[in-house]
C-alpha positions in Angstrom: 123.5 7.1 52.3 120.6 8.5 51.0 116.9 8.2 52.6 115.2 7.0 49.8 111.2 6.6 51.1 108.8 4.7 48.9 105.4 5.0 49.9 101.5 4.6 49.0 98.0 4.8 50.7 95.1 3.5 50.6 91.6 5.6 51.3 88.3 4.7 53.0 86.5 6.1 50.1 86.2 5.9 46.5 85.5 8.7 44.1 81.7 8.0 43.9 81.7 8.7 47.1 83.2 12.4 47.4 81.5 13.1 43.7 84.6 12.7 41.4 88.5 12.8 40.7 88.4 16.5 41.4 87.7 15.6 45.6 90.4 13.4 46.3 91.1 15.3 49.5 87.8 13.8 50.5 88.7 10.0 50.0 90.2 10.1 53.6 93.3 7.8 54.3 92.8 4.2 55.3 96.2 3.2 55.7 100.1 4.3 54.1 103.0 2.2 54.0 106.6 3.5 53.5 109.5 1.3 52.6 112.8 3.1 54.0 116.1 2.6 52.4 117.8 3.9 55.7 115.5 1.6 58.0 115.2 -1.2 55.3 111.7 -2.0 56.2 108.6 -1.4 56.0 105.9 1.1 57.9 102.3 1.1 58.8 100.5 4.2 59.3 96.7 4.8 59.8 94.5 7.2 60.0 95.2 8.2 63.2 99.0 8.3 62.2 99.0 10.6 59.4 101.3 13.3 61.4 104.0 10.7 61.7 103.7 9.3 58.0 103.9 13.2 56.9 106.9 13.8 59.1 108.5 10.7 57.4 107.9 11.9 54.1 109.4 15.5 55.0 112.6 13.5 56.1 113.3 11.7 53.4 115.9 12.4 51.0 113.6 11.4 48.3 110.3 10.3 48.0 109.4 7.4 45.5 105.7 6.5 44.6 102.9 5.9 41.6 101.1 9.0 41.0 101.8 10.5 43.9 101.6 13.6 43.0 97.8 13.8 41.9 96.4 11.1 44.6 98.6 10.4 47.5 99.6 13.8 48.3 96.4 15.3 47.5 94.7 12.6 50.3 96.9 13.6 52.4 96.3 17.1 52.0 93.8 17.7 54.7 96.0 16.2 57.6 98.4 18.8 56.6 97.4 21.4 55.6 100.2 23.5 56.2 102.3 21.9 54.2 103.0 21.5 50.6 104.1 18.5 49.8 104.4 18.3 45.9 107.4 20.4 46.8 109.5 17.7 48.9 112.1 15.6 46.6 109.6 13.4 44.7 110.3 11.1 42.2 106.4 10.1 40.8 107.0 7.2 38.7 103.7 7.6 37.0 104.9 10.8 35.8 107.9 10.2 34.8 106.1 7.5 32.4 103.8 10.0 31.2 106.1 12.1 30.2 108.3 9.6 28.4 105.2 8.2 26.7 102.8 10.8 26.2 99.9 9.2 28.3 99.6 6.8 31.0 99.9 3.3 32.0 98.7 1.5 35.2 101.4 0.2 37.9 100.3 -3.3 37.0 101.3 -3.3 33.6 104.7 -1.6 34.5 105.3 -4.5 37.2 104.2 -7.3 35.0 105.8 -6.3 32.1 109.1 -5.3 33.7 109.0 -7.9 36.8 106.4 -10.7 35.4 104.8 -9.3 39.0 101.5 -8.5 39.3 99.1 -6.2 41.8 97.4 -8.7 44.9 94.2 -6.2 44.7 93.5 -2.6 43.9 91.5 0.7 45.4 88.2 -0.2 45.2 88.6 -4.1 46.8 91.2 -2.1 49.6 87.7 0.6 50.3 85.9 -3.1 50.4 88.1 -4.5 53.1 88.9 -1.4 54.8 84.4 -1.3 55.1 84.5 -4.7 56.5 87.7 -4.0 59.0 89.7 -6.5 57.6 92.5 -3.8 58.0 95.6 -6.8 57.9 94.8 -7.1 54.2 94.6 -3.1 53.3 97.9 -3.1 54.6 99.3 -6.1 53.0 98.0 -5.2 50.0 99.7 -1.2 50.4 102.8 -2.7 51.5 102.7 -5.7 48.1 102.6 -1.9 46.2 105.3 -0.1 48.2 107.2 -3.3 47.0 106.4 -3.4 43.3 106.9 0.6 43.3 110.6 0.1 45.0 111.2 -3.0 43.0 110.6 -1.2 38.9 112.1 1.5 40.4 115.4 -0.1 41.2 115.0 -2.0 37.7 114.4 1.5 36.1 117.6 3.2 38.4 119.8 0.5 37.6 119.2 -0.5 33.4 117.8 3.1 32.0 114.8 1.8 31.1 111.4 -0.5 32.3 108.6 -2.3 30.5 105.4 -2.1 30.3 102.0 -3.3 28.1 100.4 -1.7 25.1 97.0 -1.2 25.4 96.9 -5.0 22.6 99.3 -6.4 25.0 103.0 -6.3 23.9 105.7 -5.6 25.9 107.1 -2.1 25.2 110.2 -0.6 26.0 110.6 2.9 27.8 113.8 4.7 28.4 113.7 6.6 32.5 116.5 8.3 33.9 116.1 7.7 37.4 119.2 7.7 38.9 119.5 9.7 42.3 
């Protein structure tokens, strides 16, 4: 069986803080969770983890996130810097979209259009929490994205296509070929 890893992180900063999109490697990681198909669970990483998150990600047989390419691996960047890890097996889902559609759409209106499920929080109330150490709900709130990720992926790996919402609101239809 395939090791299929979905994963996302959250960071202790925001862009204001670093000076922009072009710092990401700045925006320090708060917490990553990784759903294993393998393990079939969940995993918590923080901060202090980050060699064990990136040593999971290097074993899996793929990697599935949202826009992992341009944030979560560029976060991550500084923890490893040895490695390059836009080359392990990565399917980004926001990419995938982008390509298919010509420009981008947001995780939540992928997982309420195509699952009628929508995000608990996002980055900049994660950085609040995170400030405040209320670290159980950074990582619930990771791991309720890690879940939506694996859950419009499946959708997307088993029908050949997922939904999402126009920028007035109407579900669209996108064809994804994301079979393993």
């Amino acid at each position: 069986m395939n090791n299929i890893v979905f994963f996302d992180l959250e960071t202790q900063k925001l862009f204001e803080d670093v000076g922009g999109r072009n710092n990401i490697a700045l925006m320090r990681l708060a917490c990553g969770v990784t759903y294993s198909t393998q393990r079939g669970d969940f995993a918590v990483y923080w901060e202090s983890d980050a060699p064990a998150l990136i040593a999971e990600l290097k074993s899996a047989d793929r990697v599935v996130g949202f826009n992992l390419k341009s944030f979560d691996y560029e976060v991550l960047k500084p923890y490893a810097p040895n490695e390059r890890l836009a080359y392990l097996p990565t399917l980004d889902l926001l990419e995938s979209l982008h390509r298919a559609l010509g420009f981008r759409v947001s995780l939540d209106s992928v997982a309420s259009a195509t699952l009628g499920a929508h995000k608990t929080a996002d980055g900049v109330q994660s950085v609040a929490w995170f400030r405040q150490g209320l670290l159980d709900k950074v990582a619930e709130y990771c791991k309720s994205d890690v879940d939506i990720t694996r859950r419009i992926y499946e959708f997307g790996r088993d029908n050949g296509f997922v939904f999402y919402l126009s920028r007035l609101g109407s579900k669209q239809r996108v064809q994804v070929n994301w079979k393993v």
